[in-house]
MMTF fields as JSON, N, C-alpha, C and O atoms, coordinates in Angstrom:
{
  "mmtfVersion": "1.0.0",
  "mmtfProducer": "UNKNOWN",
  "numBonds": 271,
  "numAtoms": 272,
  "numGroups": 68,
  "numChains": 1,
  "numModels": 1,
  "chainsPerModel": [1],
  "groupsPerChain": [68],
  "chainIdList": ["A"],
  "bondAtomList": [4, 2, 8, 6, 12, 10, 16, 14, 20, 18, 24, 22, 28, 26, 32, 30, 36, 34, 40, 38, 44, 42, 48, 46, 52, 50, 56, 54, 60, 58, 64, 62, 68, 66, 72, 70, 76, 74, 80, 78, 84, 82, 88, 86, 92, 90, 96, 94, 100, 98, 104, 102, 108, 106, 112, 110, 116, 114, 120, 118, 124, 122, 128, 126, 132, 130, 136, 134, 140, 138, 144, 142, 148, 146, 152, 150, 156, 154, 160, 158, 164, 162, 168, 166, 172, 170, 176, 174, 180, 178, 184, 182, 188, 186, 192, 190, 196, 194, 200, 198, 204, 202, 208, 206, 212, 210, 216, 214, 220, 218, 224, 222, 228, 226, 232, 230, 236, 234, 240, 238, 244, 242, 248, 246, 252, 250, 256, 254, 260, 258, 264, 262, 268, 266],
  "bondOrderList": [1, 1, 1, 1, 1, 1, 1, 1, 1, 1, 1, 1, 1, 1, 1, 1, 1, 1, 1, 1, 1, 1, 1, 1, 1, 1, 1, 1, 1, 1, 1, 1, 1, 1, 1, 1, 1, 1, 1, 1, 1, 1, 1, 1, 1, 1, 1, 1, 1, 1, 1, 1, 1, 1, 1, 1, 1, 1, 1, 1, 1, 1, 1, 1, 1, 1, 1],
  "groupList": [{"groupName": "UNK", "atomNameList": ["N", "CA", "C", "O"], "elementList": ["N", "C", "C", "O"], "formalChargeList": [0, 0, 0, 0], "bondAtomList": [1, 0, 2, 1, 3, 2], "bondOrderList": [1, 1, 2], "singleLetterCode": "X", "chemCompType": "L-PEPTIDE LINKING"}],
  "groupTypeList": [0, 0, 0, 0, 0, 0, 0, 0, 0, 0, 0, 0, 0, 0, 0, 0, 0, 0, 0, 0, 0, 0, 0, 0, 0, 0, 0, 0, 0, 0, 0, 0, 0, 0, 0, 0, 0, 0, 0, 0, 0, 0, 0, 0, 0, 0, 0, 0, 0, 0, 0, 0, 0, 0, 0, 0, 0, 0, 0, 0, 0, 0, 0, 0, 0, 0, 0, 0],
  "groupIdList": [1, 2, 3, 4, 5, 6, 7, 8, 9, 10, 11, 12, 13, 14, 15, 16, 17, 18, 19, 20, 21, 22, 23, 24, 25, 26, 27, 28, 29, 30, 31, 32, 33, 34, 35, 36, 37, 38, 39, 40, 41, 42, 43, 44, 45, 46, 47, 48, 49, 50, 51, 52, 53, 54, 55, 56, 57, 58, 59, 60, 61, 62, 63, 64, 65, 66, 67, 68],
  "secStructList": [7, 7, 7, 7, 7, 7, 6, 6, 6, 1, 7, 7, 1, 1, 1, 3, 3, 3, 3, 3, 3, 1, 1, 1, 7, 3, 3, 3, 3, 3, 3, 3, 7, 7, 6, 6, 6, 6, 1, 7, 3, 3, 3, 7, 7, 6, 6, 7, 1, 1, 7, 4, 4, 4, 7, 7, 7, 7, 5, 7, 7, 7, 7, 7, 7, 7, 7, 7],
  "xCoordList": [68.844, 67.733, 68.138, 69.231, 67.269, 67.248, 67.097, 66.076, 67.998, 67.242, 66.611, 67.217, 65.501, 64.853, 64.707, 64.764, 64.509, 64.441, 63.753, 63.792, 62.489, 61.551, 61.713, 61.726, 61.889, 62.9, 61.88, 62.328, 61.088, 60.63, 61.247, 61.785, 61.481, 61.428, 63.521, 64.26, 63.819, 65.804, 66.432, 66.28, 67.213, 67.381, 68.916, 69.487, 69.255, 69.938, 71.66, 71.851, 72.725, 73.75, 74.655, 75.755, 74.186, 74.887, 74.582, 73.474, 75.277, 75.198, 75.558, 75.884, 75.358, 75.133, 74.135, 73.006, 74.579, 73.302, 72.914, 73.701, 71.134, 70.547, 69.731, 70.095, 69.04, 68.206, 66.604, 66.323, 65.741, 64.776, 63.103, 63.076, 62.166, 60.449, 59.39, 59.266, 58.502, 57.409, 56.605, 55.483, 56.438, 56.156, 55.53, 54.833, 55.684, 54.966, 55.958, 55.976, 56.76, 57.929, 59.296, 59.298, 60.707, 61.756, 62.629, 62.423, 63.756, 64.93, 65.847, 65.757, 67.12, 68.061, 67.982, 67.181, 68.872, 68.579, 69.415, 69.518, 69.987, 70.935, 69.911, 68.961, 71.091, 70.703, 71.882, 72.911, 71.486, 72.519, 71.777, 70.645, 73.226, 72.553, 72.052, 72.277, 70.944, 70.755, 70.992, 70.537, 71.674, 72.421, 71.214, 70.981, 70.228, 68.817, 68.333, 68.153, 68.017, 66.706, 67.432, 66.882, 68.47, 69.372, 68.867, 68.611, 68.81, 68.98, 68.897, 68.579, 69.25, 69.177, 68.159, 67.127, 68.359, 66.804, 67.1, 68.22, 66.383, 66.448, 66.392, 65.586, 67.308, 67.491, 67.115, 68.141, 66.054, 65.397, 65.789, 66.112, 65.702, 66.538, 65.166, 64.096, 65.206, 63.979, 62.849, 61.738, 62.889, 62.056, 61.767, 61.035, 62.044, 61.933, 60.452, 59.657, 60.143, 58.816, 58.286, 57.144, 59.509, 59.422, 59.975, 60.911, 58.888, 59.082, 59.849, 59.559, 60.726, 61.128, 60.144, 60.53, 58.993, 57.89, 57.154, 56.36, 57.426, 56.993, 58.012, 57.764, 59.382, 59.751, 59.641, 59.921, 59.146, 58.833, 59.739, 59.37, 61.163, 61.628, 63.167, 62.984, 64.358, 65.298, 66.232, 66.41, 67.266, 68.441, 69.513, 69.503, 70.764, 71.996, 72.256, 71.752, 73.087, 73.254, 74.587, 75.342, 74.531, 75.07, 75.432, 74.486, 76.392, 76.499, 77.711, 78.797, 76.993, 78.188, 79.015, 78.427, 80.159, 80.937, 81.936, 82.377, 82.391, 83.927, 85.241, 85.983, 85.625, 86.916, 88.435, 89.532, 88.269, 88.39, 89.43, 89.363],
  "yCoordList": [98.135, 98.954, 100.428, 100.777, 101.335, 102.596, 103.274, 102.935, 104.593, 104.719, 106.555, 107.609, 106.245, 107.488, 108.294, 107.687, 109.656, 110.886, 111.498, 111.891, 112.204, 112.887, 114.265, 114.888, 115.166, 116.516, 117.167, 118.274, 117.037, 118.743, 118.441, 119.441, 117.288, 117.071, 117.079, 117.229, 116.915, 117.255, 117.271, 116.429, 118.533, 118.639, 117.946, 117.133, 118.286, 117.354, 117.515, 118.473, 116.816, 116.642, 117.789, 117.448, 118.793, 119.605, 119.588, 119.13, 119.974, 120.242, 118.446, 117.733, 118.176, 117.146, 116.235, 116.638, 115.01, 114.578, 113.769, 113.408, 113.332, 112.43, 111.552, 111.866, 110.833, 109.895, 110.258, 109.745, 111.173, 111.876, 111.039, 110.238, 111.197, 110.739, 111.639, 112.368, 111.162, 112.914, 111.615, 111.871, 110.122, 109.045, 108.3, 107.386, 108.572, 107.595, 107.461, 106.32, 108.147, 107.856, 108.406, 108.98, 108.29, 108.247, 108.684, 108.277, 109.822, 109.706, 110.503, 110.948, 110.68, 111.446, 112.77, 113.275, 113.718, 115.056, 115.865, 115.692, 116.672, 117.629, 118.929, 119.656, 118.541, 120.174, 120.72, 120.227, 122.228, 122.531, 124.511, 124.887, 125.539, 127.141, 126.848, 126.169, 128.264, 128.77, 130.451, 130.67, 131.356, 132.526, 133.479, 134.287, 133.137, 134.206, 134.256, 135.37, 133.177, 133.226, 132.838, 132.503, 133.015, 133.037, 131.935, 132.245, 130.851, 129.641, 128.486, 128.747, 126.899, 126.251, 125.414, 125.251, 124.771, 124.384, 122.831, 122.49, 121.84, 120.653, 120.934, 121.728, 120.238, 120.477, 118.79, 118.11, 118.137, 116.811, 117.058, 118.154, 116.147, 116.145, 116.672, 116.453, 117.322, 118.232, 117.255, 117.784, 115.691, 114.736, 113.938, 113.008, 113.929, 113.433, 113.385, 114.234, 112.159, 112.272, 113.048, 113.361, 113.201, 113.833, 115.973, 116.632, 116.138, 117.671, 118.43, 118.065, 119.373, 119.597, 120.257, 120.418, 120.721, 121.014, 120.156, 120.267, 118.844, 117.939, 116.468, 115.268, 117.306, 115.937, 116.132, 117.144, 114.836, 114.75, 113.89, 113.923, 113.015, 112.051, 112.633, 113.82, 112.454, 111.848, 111.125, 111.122, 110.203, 109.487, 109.929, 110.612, 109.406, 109.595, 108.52, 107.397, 108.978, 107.94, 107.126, 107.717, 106.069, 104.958, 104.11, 103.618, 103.666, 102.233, 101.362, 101.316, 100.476, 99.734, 98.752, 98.059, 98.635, 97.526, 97.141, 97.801, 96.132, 95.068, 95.575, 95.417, 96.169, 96.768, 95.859, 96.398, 94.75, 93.843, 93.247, 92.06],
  "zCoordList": [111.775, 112.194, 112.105, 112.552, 111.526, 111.666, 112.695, 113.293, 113.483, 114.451, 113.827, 113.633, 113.726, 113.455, 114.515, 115.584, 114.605, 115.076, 114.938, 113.772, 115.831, 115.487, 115.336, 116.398, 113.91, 113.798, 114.675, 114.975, 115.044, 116.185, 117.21, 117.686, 117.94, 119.361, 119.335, 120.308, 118.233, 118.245, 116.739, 115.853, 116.715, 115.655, 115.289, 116.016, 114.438, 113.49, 113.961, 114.711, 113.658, 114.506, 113.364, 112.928, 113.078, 112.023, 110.794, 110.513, 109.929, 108.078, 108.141, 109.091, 106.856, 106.135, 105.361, 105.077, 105.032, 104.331, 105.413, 106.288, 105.36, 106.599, 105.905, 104.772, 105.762, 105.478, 106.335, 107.418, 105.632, 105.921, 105.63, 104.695, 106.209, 106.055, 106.645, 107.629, 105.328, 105.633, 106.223, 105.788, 107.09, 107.308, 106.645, 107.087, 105.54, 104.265, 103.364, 102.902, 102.945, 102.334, 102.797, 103.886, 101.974, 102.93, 101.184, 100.041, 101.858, 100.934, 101.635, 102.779, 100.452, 101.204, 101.193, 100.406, 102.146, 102.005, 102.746, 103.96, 102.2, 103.163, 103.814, 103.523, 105.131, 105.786, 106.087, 106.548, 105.64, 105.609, 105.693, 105.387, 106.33, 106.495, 104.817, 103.815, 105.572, 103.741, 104.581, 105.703, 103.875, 104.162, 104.251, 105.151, 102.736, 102.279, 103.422, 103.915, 104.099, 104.859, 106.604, 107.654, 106.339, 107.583, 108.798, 109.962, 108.327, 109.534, 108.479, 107.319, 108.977, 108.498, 107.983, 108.634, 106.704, 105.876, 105.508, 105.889, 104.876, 104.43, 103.011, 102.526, 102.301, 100.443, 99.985, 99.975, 99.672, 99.432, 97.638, 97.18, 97.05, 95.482, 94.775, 95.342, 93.615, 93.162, 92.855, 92.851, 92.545, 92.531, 93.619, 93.279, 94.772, 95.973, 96.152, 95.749, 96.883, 97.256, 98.765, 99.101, 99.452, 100.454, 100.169, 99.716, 100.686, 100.643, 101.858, 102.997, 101.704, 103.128, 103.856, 105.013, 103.65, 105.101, 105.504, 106.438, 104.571, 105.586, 105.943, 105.825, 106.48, 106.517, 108.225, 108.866, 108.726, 109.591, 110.865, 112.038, 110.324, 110.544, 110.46, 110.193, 110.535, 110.287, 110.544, 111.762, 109.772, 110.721, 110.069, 109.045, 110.868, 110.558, 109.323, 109.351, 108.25, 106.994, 108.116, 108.888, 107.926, 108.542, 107.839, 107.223, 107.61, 106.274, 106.438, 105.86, 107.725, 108.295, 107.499, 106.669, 107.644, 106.691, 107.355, 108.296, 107.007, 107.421, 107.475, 106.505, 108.497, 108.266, 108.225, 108.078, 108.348, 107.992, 107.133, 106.814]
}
């Protein structure tokens, strides 16, 4: 299970990549500063179906395995 995050109500646990949804669709996406515009922004891949003004969602990328 995913645990999604609603980005207005808490923002994100730092720079990195997250697993993002504008709630109709879902991909990956870094956040990370942008220096120009001096605070931090969401960078979604230039074909993404999710736009960063509307991503509305995100989770932590998680990808449990057998250490084993």
């Amino acid at each position: 299970m995913i645990a999604w995050v609603i980005y207005e109500k808490r923002q994100t646990e730092g720079e990195g990549k997250y697993l993002v949804s504008n709630g109709d669709d879902f991909d990956v996406a870094y956040y990370q500063f942008d220096s120009f515009e001096n605070n931090y922004e969401w960078y979604p891949s230039d074909m993404s179906p999710v736009v960063k003004e509307r991503i509305a969602f995100w989770a932590v990328v998680n990808i449990p395995w057998d250490e084993s």
